[in-house]
N, CA, C and O atoms as a GROMACS GRO file, in nm:
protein
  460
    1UNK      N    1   0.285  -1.006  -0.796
    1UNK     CA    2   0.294  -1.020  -0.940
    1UNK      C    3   0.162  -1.077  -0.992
    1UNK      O    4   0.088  -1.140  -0.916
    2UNK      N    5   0.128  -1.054  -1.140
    2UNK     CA    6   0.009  -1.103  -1.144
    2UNK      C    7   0.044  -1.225  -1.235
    2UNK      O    8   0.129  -1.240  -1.322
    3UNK      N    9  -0.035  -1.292  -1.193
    3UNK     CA   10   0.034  -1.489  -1.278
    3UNK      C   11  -0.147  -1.442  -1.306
    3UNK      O   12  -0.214  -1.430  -1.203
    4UNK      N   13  -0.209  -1.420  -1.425
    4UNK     CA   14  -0.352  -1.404  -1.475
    4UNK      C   15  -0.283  -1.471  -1.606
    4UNK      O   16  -0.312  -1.578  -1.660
    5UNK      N   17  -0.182  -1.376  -1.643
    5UNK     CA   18  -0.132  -1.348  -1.790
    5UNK      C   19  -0.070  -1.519  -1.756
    5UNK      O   20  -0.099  -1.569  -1.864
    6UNK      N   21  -0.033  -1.585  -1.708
    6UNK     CA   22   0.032  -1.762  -1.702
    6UNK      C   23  -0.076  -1.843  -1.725
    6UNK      O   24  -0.052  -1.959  -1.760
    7UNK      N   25  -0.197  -1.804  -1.713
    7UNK     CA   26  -0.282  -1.884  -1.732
    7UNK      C   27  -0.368  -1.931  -1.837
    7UNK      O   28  -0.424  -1.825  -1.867
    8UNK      N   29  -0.411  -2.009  -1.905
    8UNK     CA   30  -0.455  -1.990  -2.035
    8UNK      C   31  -0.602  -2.005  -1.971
    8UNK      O   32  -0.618  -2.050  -1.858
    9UNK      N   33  -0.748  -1.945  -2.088
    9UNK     CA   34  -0.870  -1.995  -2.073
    9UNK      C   35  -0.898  -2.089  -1.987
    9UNK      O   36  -0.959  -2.076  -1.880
   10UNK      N   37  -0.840  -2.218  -2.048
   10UNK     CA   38  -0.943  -2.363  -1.977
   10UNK      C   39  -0.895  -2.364  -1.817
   10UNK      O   40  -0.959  -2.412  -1.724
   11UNK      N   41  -0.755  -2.292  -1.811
   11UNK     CA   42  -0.732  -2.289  -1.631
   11UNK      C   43  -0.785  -2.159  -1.559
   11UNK      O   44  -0.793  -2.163  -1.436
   12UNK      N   45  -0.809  -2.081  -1.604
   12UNK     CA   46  -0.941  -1.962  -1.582
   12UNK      C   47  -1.098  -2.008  -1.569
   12UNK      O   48  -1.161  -1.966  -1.472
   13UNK      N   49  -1.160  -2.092  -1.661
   13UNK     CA   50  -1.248  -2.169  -1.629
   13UNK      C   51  -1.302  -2.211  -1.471
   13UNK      O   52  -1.409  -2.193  -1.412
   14UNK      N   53  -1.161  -2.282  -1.430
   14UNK     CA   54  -1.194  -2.349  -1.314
   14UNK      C   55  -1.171  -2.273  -1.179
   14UNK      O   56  -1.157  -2.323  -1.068
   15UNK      N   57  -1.169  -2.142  -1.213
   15UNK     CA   58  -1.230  -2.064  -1.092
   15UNK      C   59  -1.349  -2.022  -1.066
   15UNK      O   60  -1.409  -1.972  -1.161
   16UNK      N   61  -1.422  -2.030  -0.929
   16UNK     CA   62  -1.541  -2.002  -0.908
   16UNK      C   63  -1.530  -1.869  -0.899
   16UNK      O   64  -1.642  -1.822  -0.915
   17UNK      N   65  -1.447  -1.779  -0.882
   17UNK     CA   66  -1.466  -1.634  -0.859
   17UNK      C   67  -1.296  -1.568  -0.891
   17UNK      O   68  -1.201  -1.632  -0.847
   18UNK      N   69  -1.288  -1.517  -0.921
   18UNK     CA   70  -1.209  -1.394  -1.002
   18UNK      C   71  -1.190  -1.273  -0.925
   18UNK      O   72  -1.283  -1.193  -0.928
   19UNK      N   73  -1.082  -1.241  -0.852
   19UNK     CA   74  -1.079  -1.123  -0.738
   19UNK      C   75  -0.966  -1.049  -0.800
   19UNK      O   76  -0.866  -1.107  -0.843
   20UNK      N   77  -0.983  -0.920  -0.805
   20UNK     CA   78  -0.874  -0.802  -0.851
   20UNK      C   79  -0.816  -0.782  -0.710
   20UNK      O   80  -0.883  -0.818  -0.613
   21UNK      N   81  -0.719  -0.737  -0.696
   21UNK     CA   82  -0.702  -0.656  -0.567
   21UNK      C   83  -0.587  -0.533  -0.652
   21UNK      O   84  -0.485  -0.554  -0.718
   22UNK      N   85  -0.666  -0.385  -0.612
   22UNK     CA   86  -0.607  -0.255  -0.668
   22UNK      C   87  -0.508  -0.254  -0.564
   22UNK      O   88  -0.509  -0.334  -0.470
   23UNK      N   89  -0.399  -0.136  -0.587
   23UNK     CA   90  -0.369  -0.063  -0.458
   23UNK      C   91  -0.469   0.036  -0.404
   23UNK      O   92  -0.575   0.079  -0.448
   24UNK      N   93  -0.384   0.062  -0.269
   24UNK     CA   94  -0.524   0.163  -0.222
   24UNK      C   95  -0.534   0.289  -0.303
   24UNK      O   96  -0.456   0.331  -0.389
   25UNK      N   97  -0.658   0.346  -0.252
   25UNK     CA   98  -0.667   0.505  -0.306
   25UNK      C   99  -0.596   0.583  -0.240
   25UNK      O  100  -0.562   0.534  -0.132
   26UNK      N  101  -0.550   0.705  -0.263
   26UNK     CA  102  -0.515   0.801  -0.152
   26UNK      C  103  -0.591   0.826  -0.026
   26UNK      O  104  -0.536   0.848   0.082
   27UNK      N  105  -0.702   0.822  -0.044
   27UNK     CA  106  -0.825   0.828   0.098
   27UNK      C  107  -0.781   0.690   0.196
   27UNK      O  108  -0.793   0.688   0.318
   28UNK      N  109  -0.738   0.599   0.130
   28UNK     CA  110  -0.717   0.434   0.189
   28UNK      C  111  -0.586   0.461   0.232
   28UNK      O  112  -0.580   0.439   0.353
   29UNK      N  113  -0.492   0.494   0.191
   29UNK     CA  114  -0.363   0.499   0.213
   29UNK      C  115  -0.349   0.636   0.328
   29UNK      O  116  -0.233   0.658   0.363
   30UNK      N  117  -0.426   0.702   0.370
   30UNK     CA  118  -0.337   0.835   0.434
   30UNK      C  119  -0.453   0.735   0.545
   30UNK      O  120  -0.410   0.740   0.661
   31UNK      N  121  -0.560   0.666   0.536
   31UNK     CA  122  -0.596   0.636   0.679
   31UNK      C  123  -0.570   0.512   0.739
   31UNK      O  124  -0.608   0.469   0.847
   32UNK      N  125  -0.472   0.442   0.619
   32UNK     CA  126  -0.372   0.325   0.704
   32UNK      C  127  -0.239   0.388   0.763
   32UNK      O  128  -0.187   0.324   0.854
   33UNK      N  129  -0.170   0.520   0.718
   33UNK     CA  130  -0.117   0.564   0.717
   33UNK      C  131  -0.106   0.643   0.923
   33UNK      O  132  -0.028   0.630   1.017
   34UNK      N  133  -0.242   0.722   0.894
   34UNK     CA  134  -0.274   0.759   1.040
   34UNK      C  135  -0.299   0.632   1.146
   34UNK      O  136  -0.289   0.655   1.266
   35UNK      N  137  -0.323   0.536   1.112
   35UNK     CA  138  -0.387   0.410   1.209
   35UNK      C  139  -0.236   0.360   1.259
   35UNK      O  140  -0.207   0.324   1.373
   36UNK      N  141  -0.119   0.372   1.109
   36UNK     CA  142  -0.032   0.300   1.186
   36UNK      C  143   0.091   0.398   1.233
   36UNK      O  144   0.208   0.371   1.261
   37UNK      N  145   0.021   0.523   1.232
   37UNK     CA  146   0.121   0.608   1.340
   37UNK      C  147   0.065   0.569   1.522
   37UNK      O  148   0.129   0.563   1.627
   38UNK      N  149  -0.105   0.548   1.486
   38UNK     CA  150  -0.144   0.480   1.603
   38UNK      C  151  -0.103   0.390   1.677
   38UNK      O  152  -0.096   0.394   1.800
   39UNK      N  153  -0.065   0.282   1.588
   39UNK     CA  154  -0.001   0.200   1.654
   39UNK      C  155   0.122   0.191   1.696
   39UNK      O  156   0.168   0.111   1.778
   40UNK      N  157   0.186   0.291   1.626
   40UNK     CA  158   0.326   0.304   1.654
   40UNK      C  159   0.352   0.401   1.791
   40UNK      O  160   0.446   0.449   1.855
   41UNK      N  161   0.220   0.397   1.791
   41UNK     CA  162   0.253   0.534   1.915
   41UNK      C  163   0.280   0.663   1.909
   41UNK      O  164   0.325   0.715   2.012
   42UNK      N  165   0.258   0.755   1.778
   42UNK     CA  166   0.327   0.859   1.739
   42UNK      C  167   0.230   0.963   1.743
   42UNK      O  168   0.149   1.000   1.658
   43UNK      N  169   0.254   1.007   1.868
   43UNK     CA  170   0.149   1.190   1.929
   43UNK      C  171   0.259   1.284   1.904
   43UNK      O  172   0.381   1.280   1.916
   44UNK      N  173   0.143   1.398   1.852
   44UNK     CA  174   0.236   1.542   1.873
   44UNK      C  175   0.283   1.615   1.750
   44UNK      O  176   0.332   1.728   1.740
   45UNK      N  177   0.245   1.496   1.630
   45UNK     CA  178   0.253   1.539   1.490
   45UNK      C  179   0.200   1.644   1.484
   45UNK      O  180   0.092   1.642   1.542
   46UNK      N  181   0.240   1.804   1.409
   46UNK     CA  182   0.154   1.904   1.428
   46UNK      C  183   0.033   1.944   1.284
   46UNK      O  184   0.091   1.902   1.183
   47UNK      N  185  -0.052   1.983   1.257
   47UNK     CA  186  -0.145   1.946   1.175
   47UNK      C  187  -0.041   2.025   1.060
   47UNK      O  188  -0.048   1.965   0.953
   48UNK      N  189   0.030   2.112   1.057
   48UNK     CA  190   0.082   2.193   0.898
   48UNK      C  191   0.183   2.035   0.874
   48UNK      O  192   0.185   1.984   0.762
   49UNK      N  193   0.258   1.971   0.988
   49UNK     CA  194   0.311   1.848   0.933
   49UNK      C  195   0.220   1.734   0.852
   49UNK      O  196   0.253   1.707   0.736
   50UNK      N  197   0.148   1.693   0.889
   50UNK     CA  198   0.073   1.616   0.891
   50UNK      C  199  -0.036   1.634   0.746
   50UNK      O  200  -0.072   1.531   0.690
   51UNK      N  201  -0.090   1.792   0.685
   51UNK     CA  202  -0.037   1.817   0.585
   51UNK      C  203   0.020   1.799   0.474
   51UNK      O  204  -0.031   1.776   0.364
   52UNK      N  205   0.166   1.814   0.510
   52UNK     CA  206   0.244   1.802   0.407
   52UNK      C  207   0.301   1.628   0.419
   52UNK      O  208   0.388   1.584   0.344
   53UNK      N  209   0.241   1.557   0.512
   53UNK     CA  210   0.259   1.417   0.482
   53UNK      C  211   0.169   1.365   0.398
   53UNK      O  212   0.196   1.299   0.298
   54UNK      N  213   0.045   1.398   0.444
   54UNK     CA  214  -0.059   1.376   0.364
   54UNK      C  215  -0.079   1.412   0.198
   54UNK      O  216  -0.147   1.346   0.120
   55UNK      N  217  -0.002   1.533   0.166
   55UNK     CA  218   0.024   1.559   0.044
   55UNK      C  219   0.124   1.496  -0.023
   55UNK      O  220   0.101   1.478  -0.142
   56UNK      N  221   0.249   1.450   0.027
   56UNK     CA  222   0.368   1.377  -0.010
   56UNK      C  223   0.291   1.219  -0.031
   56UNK      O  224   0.306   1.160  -0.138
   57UNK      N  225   0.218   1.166   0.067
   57UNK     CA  226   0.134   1.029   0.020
   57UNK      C  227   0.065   1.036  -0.049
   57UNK      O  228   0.079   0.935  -0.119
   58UNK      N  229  -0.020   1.098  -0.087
   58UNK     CA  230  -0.109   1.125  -0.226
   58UNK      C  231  -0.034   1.110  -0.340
   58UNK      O  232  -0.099   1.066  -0.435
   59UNK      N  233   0.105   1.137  -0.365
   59UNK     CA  234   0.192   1.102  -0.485
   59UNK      C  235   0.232   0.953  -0.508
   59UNK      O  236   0.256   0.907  -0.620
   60UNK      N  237   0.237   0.877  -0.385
   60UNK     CA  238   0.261   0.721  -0.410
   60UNK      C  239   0.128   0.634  -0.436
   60UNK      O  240   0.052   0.590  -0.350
   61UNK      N  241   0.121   0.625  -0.535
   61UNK     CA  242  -0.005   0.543  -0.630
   61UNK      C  243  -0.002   0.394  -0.619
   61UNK      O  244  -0.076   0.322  -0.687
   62UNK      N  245   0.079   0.350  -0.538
   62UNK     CA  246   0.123   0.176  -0.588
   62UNK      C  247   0.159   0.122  -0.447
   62UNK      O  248   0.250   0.041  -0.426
   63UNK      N  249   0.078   0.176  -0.354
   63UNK     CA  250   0.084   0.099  -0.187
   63UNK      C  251   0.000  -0.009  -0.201
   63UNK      O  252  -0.073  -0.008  -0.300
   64UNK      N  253  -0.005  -0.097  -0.128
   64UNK     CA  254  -0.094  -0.195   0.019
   64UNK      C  255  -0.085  -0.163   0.100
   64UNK      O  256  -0.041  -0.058   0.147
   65UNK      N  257  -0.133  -0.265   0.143
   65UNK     CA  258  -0.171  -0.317   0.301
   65UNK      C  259  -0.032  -0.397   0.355
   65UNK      O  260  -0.015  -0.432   0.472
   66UNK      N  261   0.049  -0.416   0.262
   66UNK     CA  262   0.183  -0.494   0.307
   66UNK      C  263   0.304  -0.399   0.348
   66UNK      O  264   0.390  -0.406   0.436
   67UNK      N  265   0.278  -0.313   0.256
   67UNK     CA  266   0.380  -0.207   0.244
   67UNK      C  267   0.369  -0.109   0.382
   67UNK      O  268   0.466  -0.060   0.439
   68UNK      N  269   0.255  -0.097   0.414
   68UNK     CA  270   0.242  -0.020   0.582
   68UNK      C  271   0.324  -0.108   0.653
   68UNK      O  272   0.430  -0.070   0.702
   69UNK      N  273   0.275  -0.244   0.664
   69UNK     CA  274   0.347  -0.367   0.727
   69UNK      C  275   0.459  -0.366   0.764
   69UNK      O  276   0.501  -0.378   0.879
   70UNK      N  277   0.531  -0.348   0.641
   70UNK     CA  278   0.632  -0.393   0.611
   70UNK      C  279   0.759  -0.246   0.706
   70UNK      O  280   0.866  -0.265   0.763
   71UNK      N  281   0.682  -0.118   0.685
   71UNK     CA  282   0.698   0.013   0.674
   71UNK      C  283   0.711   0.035   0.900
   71UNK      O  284   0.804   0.071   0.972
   72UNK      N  285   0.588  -0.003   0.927
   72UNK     CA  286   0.602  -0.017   1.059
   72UNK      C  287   0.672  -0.120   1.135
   72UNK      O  288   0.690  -0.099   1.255
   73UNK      N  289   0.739  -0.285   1.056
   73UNK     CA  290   0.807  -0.340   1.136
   73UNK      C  291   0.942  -0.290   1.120
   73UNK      O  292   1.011  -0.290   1.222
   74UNK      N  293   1.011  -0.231   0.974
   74UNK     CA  294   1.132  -0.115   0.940
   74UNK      C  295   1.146  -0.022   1.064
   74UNK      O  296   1.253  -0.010   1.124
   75UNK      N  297   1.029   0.046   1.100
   75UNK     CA  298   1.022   0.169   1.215
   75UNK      C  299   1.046   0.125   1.337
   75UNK      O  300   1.096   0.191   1.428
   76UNK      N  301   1.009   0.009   1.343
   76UNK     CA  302   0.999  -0.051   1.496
   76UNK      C  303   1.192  -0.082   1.548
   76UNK      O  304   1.239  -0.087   1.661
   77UNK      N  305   1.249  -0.094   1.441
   77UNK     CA  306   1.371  -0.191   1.503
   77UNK      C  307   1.437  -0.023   1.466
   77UNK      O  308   1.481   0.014   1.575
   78UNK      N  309   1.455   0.058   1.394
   78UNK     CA  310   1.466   0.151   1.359
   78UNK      C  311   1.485   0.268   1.474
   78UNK      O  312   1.384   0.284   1.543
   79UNK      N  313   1.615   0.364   1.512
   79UNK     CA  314   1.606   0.474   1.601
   79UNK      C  315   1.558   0.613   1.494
   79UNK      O  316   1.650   0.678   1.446
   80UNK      N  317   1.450   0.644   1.470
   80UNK     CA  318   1.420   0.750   1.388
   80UNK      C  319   1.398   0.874   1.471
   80UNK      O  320   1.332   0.845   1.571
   81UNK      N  321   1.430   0.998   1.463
   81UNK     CA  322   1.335   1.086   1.484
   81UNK      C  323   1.207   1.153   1.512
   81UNK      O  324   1.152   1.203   1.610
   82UNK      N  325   1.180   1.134   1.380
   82UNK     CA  326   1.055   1.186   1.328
   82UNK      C  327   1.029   1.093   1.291
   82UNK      O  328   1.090   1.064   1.188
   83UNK      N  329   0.934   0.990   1.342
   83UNK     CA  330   0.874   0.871   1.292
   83UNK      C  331   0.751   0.934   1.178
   83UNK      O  332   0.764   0.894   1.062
   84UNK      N  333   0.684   0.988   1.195
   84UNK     CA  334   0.568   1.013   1.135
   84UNK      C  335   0.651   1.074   0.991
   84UNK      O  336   0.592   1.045   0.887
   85UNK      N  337   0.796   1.164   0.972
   85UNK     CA  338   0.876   1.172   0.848
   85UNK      C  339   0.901   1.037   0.850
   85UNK      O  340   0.817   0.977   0.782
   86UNK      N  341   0.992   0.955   0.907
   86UNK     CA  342   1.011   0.776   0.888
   86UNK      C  343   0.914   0.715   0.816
   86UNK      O  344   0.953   0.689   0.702
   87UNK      N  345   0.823   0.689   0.834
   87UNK     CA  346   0.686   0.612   0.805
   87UNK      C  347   0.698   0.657   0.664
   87UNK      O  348   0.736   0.570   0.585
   88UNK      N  349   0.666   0.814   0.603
   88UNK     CA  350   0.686   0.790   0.505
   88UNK      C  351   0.767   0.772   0.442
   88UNK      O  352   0.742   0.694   0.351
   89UNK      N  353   0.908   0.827   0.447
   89UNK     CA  354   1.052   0.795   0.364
   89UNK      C  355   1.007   0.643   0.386
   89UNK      O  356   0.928   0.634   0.292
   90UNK      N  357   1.006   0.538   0.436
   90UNK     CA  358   1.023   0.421   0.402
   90UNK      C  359   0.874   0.395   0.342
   90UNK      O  360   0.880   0.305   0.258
   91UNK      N  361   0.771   0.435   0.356
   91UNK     CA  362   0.671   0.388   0.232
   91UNK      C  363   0.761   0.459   0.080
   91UNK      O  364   0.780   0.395  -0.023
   92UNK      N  365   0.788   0.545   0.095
   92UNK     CA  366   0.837   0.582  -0.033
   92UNK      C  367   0.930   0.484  -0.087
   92UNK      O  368   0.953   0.482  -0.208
   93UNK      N  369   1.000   0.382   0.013
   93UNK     CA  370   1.104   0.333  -0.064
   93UNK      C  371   1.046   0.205  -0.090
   93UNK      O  372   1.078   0.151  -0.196
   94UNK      N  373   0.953   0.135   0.000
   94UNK     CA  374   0.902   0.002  -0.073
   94UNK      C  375   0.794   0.044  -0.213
   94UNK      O  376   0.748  -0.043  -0.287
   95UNK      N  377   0.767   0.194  -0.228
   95UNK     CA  378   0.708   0.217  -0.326
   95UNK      C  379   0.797   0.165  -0.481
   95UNK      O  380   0.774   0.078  -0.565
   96UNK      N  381   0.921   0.282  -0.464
   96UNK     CA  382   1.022   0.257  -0.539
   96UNK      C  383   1.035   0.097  -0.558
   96UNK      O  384   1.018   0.080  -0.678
   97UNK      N  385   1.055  -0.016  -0.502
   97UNK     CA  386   1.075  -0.122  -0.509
   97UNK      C  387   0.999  -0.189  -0.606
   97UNK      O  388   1.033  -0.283  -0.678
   98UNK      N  389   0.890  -0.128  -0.599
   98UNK     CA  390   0.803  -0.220  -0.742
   98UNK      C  391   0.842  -0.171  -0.867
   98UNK      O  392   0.906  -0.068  -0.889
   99UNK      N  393   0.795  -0.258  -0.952
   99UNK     CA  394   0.865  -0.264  -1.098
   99UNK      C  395   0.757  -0.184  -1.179
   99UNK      O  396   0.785  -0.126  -1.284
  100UNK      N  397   0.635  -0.185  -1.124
  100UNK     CA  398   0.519  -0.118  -1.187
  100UNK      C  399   0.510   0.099  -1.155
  100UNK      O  400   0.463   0.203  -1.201
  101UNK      N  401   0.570   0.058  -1.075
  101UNK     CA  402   0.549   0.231  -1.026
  101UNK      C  403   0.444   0.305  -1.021
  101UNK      O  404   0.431   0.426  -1.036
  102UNK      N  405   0.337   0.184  -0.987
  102UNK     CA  406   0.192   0.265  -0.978
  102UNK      C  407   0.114   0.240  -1.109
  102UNK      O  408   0.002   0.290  -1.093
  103UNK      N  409   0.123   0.187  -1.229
  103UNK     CA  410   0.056   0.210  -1.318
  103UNK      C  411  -0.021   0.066  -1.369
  103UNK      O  412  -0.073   0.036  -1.476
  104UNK      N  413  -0.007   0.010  -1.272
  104UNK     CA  414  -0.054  -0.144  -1.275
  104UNK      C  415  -0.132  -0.220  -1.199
  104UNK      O  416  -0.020  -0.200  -1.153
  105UNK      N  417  -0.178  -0.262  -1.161
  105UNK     CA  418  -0.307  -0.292  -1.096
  105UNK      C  419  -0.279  -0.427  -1.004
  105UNK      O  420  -0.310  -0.518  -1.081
  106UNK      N  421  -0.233  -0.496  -0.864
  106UNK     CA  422  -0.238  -0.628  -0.882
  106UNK      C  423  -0.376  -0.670  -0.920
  106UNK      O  424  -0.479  -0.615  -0.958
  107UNK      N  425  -0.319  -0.843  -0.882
  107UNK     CA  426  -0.383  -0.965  -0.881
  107UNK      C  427  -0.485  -0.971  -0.982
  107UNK      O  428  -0.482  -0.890  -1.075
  108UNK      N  429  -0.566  -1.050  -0.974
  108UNK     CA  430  -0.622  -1.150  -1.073
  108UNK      C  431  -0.712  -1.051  -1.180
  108UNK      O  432  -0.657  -0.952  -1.229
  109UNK      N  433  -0.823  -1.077  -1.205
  109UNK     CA  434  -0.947  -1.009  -1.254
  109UNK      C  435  -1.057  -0.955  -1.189
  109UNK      O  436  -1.100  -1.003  -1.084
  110UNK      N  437  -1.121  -0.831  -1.257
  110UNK     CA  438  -1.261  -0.771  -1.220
  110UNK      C  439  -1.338  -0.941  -1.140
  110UNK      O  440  -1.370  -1.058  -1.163
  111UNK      N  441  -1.332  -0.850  -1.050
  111UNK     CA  442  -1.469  -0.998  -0.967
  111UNK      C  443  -1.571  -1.027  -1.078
  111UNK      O  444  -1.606  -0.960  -1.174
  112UNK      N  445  -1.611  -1.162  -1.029
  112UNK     CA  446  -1.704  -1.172  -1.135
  112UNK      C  447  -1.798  -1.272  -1.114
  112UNK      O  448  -1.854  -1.330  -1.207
  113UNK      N  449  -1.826  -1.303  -0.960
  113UNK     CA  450  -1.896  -1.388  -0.897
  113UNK      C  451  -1.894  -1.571  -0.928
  113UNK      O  452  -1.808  -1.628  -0.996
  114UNK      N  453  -1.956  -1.606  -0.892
  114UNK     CA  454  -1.969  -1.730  -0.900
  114UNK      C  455  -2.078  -1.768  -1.006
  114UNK      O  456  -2.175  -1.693  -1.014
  115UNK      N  457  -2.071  -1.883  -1.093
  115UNK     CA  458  -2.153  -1.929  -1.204
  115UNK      C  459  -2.193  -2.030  -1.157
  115UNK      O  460  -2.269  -2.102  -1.222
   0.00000   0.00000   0.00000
């Protein structure tokens, strides 16, 4: 959530630096995406799959770095199939979970270095 908007001026002041954090891009997201089929262990995906995963993730606009997280410890306790289909049905659903649906940006402000 972003607590920016809780803060007035004079408690903005007293930060030395100001960090945004976006969600990823689609380029960021399909290669956390491949890293954590890596880790999951998942060979054999065939490239027309892989594809149409890659095209189905390009539609979720509102990932992290938590949401893989969160997505591969789900898979791990999880008897799935098709993990590499798994991986995404459950990014899709911590997608769904946010209140923003992609059109919102976290955390704080444009960086803005130190004064």
């Amino acid at each position: 959530m972003n607590f920016r908007n809780n803060l007035d001026s004079a408690a903005m002041r007293r930060f030395g630096i100001k960090v945004k954090f976006d969600y990823l891009d689609a380029n960021q997201a399909w290669e956390m995406f491949v890293t954590t089929l890596d880790e999951l262990c998942i060979k054999g995906t065939s490239p027309e799959q892989m594809a149409r995963l890659k095209s189905a993730l390009s539609n979720l606009c509102n990932l992290a770095p938590g949401d893989f997280n969160a997505a591969k410890q789900c898979l791990e306790l999880m008897n799935e199939r098709d993990m590499a289909a798994g991986l995404l049905k459950t990014l899709q659903s911590e997608s769904r979970l946010k209140p923003d649906g992609g059109r919102q940006a976290m955390g704080f402000a444009k960086f803005q270095g130190m004064r």
